[in-house]
C-alpha positions as CSV (number, residue, x, y, z in Angstrom):
1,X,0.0,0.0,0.0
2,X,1.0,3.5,-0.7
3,X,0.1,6.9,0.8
4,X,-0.4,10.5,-0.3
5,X,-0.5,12.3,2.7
6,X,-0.6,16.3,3.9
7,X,0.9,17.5,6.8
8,X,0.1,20.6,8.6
9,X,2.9,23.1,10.6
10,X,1.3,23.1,13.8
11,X,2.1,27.0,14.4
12,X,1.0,28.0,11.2
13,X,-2.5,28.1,9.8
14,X,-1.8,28.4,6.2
15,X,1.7,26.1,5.7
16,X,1.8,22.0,4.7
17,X,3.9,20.0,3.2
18,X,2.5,17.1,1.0
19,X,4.4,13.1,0.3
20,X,3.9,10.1,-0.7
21,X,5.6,7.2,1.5
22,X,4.7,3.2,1.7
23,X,5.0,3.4,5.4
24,X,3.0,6.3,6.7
25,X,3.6,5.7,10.6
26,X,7.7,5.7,9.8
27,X,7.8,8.6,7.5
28,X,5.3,10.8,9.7
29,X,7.7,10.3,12.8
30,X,10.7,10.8,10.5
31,X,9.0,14.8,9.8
32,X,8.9,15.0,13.1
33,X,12.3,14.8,14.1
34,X,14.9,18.3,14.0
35,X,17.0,17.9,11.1
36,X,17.9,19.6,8.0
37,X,14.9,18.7,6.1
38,X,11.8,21.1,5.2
39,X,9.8,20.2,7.8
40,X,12.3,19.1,10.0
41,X,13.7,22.6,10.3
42,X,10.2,24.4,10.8
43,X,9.1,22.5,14.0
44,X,6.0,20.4,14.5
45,X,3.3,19.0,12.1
46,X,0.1,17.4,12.3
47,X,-1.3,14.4,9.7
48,X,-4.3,15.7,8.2
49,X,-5.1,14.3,5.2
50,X,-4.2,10.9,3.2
51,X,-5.2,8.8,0.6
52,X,-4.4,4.9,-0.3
53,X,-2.8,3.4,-3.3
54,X,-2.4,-0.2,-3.9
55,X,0.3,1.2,-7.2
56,X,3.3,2.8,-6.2
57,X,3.3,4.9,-9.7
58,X,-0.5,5.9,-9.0
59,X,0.7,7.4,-5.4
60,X,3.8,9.2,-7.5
61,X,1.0,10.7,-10.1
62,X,-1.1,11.9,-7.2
63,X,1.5,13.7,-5.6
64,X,3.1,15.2,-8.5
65,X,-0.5,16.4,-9.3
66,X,-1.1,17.9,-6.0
67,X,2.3,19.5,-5.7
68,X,2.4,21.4,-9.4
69,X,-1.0,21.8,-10.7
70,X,-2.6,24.5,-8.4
71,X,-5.5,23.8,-9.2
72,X,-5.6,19.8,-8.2
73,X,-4.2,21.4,-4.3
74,X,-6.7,23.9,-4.6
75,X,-9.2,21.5,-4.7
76,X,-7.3,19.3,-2.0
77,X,-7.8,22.5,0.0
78,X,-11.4,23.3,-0.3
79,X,-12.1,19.4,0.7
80,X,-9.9,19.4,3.7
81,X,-11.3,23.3,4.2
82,X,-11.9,22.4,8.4
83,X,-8.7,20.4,8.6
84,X,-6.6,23.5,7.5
85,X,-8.0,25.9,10.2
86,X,-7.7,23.4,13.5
């Protein structure tokens, strides 16, 4: 199985990050930690959205969609709309 996933900063209302991992549990703790990474450098964030894949290149497509066609996140956005203000 495969995951698309979006993180949320937890002291910011507006920034995320969005992935795609096979092991969601492992690569969420792995944001978590204070490295040198995106997220790592910008402090805490909070799984709120993901979506299953049983194809690894599906999961890939997803998240290449998300990440450079605005309006594919836009749409993201407007479903997780409740998500993005908590």
């Amino acid at each position: 199985m495969y995951y698309v996933y979006v993180l949320k900063r937890a002291e910011s209302s507006s920034e995320i990050y969005i992935g795609y991992t096979s092991d969601l549990k492992r690569r969420f703790h792995e944001h978590q930690k204070k490295n040198k990474s995106f997220t790592g450098e910008r402090g805490r964030w909070k799984l709120i959205y993901h979506e299953s894949y049983l194809s690894e290149e599906d999961a890939q497509r997803r998240e290449k969609m998300l990440k450079k066609h605005g309006s594919s996140k836009h749409h993201l956005k407007s479903k997780i709309k409740k998500s993005l203000e908590s």
